[in-house]
Residue frames as a rotation matrix with the C-alpha (Angstrom) as fourth column:
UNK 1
-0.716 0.321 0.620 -10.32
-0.679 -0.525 -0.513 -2.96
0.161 -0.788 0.594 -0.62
UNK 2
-0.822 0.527 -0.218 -12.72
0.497 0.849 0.176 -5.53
0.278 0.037 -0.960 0.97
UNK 3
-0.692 0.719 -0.061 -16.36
-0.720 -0.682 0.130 -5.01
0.052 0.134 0.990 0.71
UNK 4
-0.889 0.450 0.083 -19.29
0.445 0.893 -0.071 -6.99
-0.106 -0.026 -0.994 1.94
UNK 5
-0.764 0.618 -0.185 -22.70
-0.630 -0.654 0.420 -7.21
0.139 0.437 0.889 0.69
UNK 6
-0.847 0.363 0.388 -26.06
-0.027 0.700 -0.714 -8.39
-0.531 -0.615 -0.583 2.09
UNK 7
-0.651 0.534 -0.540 -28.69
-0.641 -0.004 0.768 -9.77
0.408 0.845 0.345 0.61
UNK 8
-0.561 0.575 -0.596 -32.10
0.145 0.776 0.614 -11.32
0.815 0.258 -0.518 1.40
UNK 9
-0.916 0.284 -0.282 -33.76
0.295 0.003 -0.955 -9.65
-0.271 -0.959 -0.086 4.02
UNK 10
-0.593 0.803 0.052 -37.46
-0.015 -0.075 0.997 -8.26
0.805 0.591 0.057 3.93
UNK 11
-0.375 0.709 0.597 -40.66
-0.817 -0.557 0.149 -8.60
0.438 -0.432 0.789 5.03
UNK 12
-0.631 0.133 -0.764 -41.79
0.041 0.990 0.138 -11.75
0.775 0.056 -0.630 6.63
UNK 13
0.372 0.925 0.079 -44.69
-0.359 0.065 0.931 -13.30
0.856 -0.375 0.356 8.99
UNK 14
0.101 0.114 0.988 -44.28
-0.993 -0.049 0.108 -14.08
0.061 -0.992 0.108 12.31
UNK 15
0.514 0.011 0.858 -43.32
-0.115 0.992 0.056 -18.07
-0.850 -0.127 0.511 12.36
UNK 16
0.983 -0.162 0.092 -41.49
0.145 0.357 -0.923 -17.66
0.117 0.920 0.374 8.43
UNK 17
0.072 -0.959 0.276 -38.10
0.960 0.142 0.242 -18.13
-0.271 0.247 0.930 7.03
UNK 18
0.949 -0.228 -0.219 -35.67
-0.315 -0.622 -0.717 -15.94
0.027 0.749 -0.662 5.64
UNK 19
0.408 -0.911 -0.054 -31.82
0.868 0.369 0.331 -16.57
-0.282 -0.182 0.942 4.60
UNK 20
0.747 -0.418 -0.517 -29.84
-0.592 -0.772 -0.230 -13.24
-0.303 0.478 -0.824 4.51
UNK 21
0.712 -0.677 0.187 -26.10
0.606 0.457 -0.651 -13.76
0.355 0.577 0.736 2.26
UNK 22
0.968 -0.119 -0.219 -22.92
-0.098 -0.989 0.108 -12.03
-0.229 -0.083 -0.970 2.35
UNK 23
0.707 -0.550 0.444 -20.64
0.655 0.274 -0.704 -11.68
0.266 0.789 0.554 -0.41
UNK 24
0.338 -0.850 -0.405 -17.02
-0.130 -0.469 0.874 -10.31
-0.932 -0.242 -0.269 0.20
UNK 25
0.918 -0.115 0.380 -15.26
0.382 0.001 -0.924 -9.18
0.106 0.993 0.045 -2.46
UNK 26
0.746 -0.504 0.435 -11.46
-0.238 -0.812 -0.532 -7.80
0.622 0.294 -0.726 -2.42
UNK 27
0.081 -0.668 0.740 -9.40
-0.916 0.242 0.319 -10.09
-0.392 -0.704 -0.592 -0.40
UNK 28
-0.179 -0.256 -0.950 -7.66
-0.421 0.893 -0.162 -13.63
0.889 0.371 -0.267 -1.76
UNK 29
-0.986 0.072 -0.153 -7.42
0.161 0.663 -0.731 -14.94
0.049 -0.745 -0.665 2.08
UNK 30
-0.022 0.799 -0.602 -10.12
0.796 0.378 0.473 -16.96
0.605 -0.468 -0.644 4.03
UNK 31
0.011 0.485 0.875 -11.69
-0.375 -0.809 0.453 -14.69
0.927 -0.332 0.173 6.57
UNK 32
-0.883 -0.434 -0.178 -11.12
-0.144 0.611 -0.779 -15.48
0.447 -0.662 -0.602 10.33
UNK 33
-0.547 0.837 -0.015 -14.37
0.461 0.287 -0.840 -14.94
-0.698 -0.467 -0.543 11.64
UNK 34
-0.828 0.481 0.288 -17.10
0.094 -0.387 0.917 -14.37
0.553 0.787 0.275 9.55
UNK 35
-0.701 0.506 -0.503 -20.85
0.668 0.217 -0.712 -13.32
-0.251 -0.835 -0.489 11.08
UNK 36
-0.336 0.662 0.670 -24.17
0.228 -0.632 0.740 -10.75
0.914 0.402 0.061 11.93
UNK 37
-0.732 0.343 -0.589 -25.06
0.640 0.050 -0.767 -8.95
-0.233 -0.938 -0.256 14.07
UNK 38
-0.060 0.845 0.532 -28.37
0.695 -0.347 0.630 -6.64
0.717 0.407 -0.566 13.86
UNK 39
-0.959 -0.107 -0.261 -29.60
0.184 -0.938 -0.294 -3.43
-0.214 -0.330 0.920 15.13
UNK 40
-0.158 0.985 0.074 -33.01
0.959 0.135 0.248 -2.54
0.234 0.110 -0.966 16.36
UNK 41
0.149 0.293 0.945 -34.62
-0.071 -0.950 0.305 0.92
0.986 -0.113 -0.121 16.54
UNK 42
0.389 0.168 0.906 -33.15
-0.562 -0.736 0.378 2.61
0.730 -0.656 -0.193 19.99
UNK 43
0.897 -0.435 0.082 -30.89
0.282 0.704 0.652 -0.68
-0.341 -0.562 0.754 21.00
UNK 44
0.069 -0.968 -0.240 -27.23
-0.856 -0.181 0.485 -1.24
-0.513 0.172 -0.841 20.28
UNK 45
0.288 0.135 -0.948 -26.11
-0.728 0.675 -0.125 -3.59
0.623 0.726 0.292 17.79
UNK 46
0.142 -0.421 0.896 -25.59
-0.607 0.678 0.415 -7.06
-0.782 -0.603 -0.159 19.10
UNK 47
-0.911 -0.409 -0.046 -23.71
-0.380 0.793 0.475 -10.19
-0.158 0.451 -0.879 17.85
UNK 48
0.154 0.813 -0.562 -26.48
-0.985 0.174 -0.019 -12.92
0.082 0.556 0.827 16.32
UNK 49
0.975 -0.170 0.140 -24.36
0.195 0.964 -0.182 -15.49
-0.104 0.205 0.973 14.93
UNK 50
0.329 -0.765 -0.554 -20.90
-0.927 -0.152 -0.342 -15.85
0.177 0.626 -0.759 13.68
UNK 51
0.931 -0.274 -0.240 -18.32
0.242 0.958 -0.152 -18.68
0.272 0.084 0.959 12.56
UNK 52
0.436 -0.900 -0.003 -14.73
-0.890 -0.431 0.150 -19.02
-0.137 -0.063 -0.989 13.71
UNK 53
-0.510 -0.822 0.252 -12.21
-0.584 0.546 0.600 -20.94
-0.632 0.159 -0.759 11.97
UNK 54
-0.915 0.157 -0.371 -13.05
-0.263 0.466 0.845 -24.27
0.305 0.871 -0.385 10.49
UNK 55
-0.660 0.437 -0.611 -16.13
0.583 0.811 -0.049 -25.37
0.474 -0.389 -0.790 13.21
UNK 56
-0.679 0.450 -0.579 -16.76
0.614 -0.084 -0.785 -23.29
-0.402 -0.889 -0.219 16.14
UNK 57
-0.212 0.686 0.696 -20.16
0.408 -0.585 0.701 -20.83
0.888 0.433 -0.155 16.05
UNK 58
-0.778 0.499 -0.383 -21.29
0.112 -0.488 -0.865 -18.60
-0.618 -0.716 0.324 18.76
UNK 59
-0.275 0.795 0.541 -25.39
0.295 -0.466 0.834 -17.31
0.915 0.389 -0.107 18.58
UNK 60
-0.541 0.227 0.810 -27.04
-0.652 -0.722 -0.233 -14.85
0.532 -0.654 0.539 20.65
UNK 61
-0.867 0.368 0.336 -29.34
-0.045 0.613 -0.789 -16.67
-0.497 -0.699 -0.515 23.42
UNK 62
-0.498 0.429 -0.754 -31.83
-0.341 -0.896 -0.284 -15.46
-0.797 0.116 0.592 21.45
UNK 63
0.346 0.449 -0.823 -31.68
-0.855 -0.209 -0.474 -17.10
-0.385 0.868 0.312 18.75
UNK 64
-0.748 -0.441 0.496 -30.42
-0.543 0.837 -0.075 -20.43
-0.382 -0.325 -0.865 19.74
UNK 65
-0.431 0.734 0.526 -32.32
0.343 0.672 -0.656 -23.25
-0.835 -0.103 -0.541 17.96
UNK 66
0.764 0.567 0.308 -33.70
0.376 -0.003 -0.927 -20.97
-0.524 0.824 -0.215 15.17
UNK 67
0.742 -0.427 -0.517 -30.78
-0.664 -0.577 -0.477 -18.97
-0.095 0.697 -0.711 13.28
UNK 68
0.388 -0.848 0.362 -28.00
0.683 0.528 0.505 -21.22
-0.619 0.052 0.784 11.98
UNK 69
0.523 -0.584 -0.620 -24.97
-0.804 -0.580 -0.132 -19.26
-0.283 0.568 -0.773 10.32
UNK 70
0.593 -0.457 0.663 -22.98
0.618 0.786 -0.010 -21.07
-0.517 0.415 0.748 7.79
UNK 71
0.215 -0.496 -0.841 -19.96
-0.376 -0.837 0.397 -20.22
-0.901 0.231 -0.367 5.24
UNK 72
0.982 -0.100 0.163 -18.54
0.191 0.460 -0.867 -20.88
0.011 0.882 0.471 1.90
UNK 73
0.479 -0.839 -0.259 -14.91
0.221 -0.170 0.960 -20.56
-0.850 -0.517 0.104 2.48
UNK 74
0.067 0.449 0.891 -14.38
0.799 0.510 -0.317 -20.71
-0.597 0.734 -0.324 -0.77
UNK 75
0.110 0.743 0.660 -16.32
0.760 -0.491 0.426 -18.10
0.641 0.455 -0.619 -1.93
UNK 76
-0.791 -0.505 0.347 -15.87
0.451 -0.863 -0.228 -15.92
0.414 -0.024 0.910 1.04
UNK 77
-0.322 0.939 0.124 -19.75
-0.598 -0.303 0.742 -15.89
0.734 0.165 0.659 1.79
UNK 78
-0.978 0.007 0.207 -21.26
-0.203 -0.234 -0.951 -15.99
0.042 -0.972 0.231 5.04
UNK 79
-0.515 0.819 0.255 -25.18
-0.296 -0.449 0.843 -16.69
0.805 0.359 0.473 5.51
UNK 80
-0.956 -0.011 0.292 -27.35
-0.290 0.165 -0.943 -16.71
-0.038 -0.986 -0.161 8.01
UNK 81
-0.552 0.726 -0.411 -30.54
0.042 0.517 0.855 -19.01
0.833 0.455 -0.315 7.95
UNK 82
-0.758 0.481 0.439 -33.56
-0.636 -0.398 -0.662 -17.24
-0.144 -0.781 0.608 10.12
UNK 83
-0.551 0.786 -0.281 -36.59
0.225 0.464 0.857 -19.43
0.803 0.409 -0.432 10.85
UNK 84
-0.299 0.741 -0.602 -39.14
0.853 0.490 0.180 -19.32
0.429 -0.459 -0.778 13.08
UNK 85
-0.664 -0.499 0.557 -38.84
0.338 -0.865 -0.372 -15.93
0.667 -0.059 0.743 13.05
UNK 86
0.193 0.651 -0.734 -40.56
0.891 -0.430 -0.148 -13.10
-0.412 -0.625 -0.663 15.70
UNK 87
0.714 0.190 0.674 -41.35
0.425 -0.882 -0.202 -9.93
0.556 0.431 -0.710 15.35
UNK 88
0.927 -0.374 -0.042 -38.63
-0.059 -0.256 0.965 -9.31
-0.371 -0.892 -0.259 17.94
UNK 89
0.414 -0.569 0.710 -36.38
0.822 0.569 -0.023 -10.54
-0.390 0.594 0.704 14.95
UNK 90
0.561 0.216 0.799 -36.59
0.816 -0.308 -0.489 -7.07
0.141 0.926 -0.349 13.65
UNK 91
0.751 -0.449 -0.484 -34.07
0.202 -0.542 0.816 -5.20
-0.628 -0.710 -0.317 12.95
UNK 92
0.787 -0.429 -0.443 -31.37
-0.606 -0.406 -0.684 -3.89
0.114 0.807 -0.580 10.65
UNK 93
0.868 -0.402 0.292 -29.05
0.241 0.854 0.461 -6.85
-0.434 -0.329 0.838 10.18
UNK 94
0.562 -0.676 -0.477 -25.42
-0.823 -0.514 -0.241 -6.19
-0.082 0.528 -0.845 9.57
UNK 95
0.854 -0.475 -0.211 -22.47
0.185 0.657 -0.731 -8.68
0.486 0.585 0.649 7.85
UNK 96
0.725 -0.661 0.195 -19.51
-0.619 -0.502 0.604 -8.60
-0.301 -0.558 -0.773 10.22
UNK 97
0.879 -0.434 -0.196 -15.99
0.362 0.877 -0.317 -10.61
0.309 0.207 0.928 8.90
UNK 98
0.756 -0.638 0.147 -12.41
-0.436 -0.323 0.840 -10.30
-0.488 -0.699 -0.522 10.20
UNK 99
0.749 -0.637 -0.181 -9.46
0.375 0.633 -0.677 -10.93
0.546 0.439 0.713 8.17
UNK 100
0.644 -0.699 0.311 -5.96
-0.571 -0.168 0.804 -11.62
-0.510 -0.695 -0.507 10.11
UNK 101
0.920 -0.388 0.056 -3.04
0.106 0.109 -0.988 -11.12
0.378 0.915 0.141 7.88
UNK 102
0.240 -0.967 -0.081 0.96
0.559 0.206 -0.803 -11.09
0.794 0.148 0.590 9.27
UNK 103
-0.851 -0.043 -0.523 0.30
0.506 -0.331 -0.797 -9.86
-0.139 -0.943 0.303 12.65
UNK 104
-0.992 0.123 -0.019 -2.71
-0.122 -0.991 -0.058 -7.74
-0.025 -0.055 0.998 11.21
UNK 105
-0.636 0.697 -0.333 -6.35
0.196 -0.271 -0.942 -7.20
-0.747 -0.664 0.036 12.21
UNK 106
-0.957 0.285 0.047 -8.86
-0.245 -0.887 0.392 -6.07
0.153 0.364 0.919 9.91
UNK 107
-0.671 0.733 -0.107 -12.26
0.260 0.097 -0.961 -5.36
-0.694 -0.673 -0.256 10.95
UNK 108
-0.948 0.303 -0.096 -14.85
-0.250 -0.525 0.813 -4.88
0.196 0.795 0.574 7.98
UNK 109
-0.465 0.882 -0.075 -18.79
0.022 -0.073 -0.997 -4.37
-0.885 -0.465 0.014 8.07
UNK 110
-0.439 0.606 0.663 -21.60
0.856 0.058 0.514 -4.63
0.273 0.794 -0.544 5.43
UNK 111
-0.464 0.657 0.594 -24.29
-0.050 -0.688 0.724 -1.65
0.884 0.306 0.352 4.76
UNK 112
-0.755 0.551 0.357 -26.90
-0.188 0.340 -0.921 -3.57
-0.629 -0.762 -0.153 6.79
UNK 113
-0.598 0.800 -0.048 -30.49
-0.103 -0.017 0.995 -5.04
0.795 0.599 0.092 5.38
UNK 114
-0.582 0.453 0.676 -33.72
-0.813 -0.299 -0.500 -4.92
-0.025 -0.840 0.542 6.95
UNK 115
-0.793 0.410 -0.450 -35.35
0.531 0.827 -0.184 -7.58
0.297 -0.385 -0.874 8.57
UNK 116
-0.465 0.813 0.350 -39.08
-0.869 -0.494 -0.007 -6.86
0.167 -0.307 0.937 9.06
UNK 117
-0.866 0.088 -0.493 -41.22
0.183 0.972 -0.148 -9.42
0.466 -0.219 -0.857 11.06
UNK 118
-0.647 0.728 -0.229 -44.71
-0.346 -0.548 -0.762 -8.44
-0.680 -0.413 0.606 11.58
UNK 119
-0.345 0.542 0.767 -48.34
0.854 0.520 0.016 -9.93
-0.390 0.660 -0.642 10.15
């Protein structure tokens, strides 16, 4: 059964870093897309970042310029590298990855971690 897991979110100032992970566990193949989106209090979740394939990225307008998402193919592990952060940043950040296997789909989510941004 695959299973992702974030790590590294928190509390952070206005203008600071954070890098969140996300470890998959329970699948030998590469993942097709791998990503985050986040969830704020009384919104809907939106996309962030994500990778597809070996190159391409998509990021929210938002967040163009400060969030870079990278992977470990490898490994299986996704991360997403927040700087310049805003309090507008905040929000419950979720691990999103897609594996496509002999004609099949699967769609799989993390927990979520929280992202607090505030002095």
């Amino acid at each position: 059964q695959v299973q992702l897991e974030e790590s590294g979110g928190g509390l952070m100032q206005p203008g600071g870093s954070l890098r969140l992970k996300c470890v998959t566990s329970g699948s030998r193949h590469r993942f097709d897309t791998m990503g985050w989106y986040r969830q704020a209090p009384g919104k809907e979740r939106e996309l962030v970042a994500e990778s597809k394939g070996a190159s391409m990225a998509n990021y929210a307008d938002s967040v163009k310029g400060r969030f870079t998402v990278s992977r470990d193919n490898i490994r299986n592990t996704v991360y997403l590298q927040m700087d310049s952060l805003k309090p507008e940043d905040t929000a419950v950040y979720f691990c999103h990855a897609v594996l496509k296997i002999a004609g099949r789909t699967g769609d799989y989510w993390g927990q979520g971690i929280q992202v607090t941004v505030s002095s």
